[in-house]
C-alpha positions, 0 to 999 in steps of 0.5 A: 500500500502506498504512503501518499494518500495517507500523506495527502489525508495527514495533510488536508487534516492539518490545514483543517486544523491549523485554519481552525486554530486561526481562526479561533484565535483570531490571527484571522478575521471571521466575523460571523463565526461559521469556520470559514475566513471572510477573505475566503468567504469573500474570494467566494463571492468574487468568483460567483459574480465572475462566473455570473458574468462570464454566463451571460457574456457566453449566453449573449454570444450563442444568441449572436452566433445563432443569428449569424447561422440563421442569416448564413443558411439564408445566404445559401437558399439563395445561392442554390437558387442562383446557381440553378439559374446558372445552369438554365443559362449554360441549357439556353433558357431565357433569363428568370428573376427581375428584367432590366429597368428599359433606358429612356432617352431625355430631349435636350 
């Protein structure tokens, strides 16, 4: 049997107990008494409202990248309908889609 998780166990009871006795003693400040150091407490909170806005930021961007998707799939319907107009022109049919405005000449 090997010595390390033993070692690994023996070391993370220690730290509970060292952080306890500071804390009791107060070498560190614990101002509600719970067990738990307010800058940890307070690191904790920081990395809640982070995660908060790294959610949002993420969830902002997947609406955009949907958008985008959508406006791309669009993009190419219109370009499959282009291409089938494409091969008409190569068989020789007349053109399809909006004919050419008619030029009109003015009178000086």
């Amino acid at each position: 049997m090997s010595t390390f998780p033993i070692f690994i166990i023996v070391l993370v009871i220690l730290s509970v107990i060292s952080i306890l006795y500071v804390t009791k003693s107060n070498k560190i400040k614990d101002s509600d008494g719970d067990g738990i150091p307010d800058i940890v407490e307070d690191a904790i909170d920081d990395v809640k409202e982070e995660v908060t806005k790294v959610k949002t930021e993420v969830k902002r961007r997947v609406k955009r990248v949907k958008e985008e998707v959508k406006d791309v799939t669009d993009a190419v319907k219109q370009v499959r309908k282009q291409t089938k107009d494409v091969v008409g022109a190569v068989k020789g049919k007349p053109r399809r889609g909006r004919k050419p405005a008619k030029k009109t000449t003015t009178k000086k």
